[in-house]
N, C-alpha and C positions, 0 to 999 in steps of 0.2 A: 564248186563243191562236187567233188566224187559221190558213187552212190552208195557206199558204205554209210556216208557221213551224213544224205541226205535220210535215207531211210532210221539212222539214229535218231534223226533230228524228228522225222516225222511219229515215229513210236514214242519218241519224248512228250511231244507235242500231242499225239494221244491221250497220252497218261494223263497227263496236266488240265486238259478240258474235259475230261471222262471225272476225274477230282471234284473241280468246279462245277459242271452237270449234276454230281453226285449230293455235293455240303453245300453250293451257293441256292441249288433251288431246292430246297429242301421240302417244303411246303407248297410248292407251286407244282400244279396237274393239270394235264391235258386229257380231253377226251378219249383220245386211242390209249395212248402210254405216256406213265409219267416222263420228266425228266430225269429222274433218279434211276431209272431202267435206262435209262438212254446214256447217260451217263457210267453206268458198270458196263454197259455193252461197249461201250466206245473204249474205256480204261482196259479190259481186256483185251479188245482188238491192240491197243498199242502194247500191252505184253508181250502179247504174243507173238508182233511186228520185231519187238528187242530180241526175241529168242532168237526168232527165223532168222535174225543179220548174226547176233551172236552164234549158232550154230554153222552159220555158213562162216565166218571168219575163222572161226575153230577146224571147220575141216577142211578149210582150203579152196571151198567150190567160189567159182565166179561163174561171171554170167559170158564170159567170152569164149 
């Protein structure tokens, strides 16, 4: 797996447990922070991981 491919996969892979974190524990709290926070924190970070690969496929940057 190339790392264009990995890092989709890993921002995908964000999204999708930041989701689950978000609807699955809906009702369930932890002393510090809920999971529901932890979950939009995580969903976002993988947004933001698709942007960063899609921006750089868009402009041509690699890492070599």
């Amino acid at each position: 797996m190339n790392g264009a491919r990995g890092q989709v996969l890993v921002g995908v892979l964000m999204v999708v447990v930041g989701a689950v974190l978000y609807f699955g524990f809906h009702d369930v709290e932890t002393p510090v922070i809920g999971l529901r926070q932890v979950g939009v924190v995580v969903g976002v970070l993988g947004v933001l991981e698709l942007i960063a690969v899609a921006w750089r496929a868009r402009t041509g940057a690699s890492r070599r």
